[in-house]
C-alpha positions, 0 to 999 in steps of 0.5 A, spaced: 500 500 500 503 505 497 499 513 500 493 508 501 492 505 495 494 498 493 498 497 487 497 490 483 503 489 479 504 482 473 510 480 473 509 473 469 508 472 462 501 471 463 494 475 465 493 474 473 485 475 476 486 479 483 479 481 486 480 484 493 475 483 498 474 486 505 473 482 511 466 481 511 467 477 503 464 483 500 469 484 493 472 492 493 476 491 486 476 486 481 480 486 474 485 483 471 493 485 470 496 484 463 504 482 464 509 486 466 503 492 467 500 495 474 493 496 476 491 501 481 485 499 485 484 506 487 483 503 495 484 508 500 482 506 507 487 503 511 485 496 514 486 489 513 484 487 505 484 478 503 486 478 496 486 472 491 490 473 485 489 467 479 493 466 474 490 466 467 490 459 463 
């Protein structure tokens, strides 16, 4: 988290999946990141986040 935003970056040779959920299970950002690219969730309140990242097949 970098200024309270969290910061998704690739860096394998394929699209990864993340979709970030609070504690509750409710999804606050989903979307997927191409190689080597970021993708700025645009999260800014502090707390404890569950991210689960998939790499595309």
């Amino acid at each position: 988290m970098n200024n309270g935003r969290v910061s998704i970056v690739s860096t394998h040779n394929e699209e990864v999946a993340v979709c970030i959920y609070n504690l509750d299970g409710r999804v606050l950002w989903q979307g997927v990141v191409a190689p080597g690219c970021a993708a700025d969730t645009g999260l800014q309140d502090g707390g404890i986040y569950l991210i689960r990242m998939e790499q595309k097949k």
